[in-house]
N, C-alpha and C positions, 0 to 999 in steps of 0.2 A: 308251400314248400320253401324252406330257409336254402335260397341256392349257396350261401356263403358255407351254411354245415353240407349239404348234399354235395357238393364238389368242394371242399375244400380249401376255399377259398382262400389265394394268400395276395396282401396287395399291399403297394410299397413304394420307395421314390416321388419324386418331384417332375413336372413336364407339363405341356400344355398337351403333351398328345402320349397315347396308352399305348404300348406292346403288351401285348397280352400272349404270353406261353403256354400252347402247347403241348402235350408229349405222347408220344407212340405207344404202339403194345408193349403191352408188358413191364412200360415205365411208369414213372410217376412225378412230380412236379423238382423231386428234390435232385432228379437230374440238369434240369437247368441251374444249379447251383455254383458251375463251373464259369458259366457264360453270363447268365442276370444282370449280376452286382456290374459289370461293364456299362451298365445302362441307367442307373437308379440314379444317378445325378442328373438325367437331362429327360427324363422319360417318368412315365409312370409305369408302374410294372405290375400285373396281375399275372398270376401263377392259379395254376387249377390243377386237381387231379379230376379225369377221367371218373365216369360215376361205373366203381365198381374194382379202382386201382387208387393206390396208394391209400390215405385213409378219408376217402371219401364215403359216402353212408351208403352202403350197402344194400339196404332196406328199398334204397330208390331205381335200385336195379328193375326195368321190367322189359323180361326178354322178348313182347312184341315189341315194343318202341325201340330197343337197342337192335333190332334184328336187321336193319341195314346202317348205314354212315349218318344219313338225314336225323338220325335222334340224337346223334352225339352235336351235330350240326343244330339242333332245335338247344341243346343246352348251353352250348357256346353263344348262341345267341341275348340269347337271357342274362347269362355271363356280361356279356360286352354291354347290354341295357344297363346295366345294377351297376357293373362295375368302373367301366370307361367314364373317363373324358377327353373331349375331342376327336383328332382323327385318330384310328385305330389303325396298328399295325397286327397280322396277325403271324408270330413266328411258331408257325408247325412243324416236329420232328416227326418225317415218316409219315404215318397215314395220318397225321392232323394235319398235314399239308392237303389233305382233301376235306377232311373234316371243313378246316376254313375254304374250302374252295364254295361246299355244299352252302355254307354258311353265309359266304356273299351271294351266291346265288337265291336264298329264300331272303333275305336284304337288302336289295342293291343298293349299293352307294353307305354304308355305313362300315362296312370294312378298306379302309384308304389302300394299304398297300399289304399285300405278305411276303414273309421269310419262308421259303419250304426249304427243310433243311433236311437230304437223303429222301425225297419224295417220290412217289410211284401210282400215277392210273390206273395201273395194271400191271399185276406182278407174273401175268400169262403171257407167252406169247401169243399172237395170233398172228395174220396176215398182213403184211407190211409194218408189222409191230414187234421190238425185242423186248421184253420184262423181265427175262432174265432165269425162266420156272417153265417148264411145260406143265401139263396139266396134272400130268402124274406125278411131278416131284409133289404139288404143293397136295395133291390127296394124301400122297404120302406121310406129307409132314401132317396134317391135322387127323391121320391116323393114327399118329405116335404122341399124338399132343393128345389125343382121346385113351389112348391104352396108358400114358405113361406121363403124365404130363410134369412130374416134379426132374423124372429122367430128362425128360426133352430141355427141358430149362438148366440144366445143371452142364448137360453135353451144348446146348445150343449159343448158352451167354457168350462165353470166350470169343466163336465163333463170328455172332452178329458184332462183339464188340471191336473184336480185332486188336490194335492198340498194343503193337508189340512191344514188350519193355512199359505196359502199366497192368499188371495185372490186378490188383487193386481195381481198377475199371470195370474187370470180366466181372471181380466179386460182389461188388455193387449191382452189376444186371444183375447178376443170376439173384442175388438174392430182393430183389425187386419182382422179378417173375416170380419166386417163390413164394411171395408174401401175397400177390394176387389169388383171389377166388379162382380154385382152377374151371369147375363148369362158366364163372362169368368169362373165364379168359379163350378155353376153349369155344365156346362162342362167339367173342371178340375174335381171335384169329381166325376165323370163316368168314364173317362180315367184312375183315380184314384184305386176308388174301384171295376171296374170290373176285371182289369189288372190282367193279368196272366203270372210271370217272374221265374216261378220256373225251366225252361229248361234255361233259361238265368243265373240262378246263379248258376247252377249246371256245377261242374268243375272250377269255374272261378278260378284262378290260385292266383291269389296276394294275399299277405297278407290282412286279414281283422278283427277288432276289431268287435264286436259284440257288443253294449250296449245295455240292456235292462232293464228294468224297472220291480220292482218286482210285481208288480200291475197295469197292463198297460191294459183298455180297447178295446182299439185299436190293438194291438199286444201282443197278452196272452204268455204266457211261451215259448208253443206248437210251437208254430212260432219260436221264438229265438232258441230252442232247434233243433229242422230241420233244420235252416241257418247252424245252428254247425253242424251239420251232413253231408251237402250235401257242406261246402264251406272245402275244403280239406287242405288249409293255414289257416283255423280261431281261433280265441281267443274268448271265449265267458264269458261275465262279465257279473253280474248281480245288478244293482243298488238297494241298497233297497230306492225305490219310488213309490208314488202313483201319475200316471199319466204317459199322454204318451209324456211327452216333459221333462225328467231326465235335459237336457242342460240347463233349466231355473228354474226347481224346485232344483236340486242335482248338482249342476254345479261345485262344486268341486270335489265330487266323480268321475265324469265322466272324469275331469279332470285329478285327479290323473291318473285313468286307461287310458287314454291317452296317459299322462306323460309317462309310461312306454313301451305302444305301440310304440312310438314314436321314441324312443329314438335313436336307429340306424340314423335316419333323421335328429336331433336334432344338425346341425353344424352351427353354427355364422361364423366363420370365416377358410378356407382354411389351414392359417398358422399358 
């Protein structure tokens, strides 16, 4: 399998050490286009789509192996073999900040540090846990993502984007969701939002940035606050944004906090 056709590979910049991007449902690689270029002088930069979003090969879709987080996790892997050098940072929007979590977990020690930027273990509540969804909202949404799914994308962009005063933004999502396979995507938001990684991120060892957004429907405070709790190397930043995609609405803010996450990693040249 050519992983550079089957994800999309895009790779770029100068560095001794790889951030490698990312990106959530229903996105695709050319959302990181607002944030990247901040990097590609000091960094090496690998961009992927998702096997099954943006224009990644479609053909390599196979709905057992995609059917939990751990297959996207086995190709991110592969990714970072092919692609990386050095130490690797992994900056995941949304549920790739689990994706890389699953992904140091089948690796140890080959993922240095992550960025999760609006991330969430668990988008359910449960017992001593807020996610922000009881159970019935999120049946609910992948009822209407089953009955309707170009409707759900069109009403839900705006919405996940937030980003008052850019709507240009909303139109970018929604039509990102719309270009996605909807049975590959309908499936992906089940893997998605039923997913439960909160034993997976607890303990995890590496250094990790936290971005959150201070207005984030998707991933409320509550969430960001418990990562900080339970990831025992974390940094926890709080963007003031509305919306759960900070990387395209506040792309500098998030940047700067980067900037200084980073900075240990931050060598051009040896000598």
């Amino acid at each position: 399998m050519n992983l550079k056709h089957r994800n999309n590979v895009s790779v770029m910049g100068n560095g001794m050490a790889t951030l490698v991007f990312s990106h959530g449902f229903g996105c695709n690689q050319a959302m990181w286009n607002y944030l990247a270029p901040a990097f590609v002088d000091r960094f090496r930069v690998v961009m992927y789509d998702l096997v099954g979003a943006g224009l990644s090969d479609l053909s390599a879709f196979d709905k057992a192996k995609y059917g939990t987080l751990d297959g996207y996790a086995q190709d991110l892997n592969e990714i970072i073999e092919a692609f990386a050098v050095g130490p690797v940072i992994l900056v995941g929007h949304s549920v790739s900040a689990m994706i890389g979590t699953l992904a140091d977990r089948q690796a140890p020690g080959r993922i240095a540090a992550h960025v999760m930027i609006g991330p969430s273990p668990r988008y359910i509540d449960d017992v001593d846990y807020t996610g922000g969804f009881k159970r019935s909202d999120i049946d609910d949404l992948l009822d209407t993502l089953d009955s309707n799914y170009l409707g759900w994308s069109s009403a839900m962009a705006p919405v996940i984007m937030g980003a008052p005063g850019q709507p240009a933004l909303s139109d970018e999502l929604r039509e990102s969701f719309c270009r996605t396979e909807p049975d590959i995507a309908k499936q992906f938001a089940r893997v998605t939002f039923l997913s439960d990684n909160r034993q997976d991120v607890i303990g995890l060892t590496a250094p990790v940035l936290i971005l959150q957004s201070s207005d984030d429907l998707i991933a409320p405070l509550a969430v960001g606050e418990y990562l900080h709790r339970v990831l025992p190397n974390s940094t926890y930043c709080l963007v003031d944004n509305v919306g759960h995609c900070p990387h395209m609405s506040a792309p500098q803010a998030c940047a700067a906090a980067m900037q200084r996450f980073l900075a240990p990693w931050a060598i051009t040249d040896v000598g």
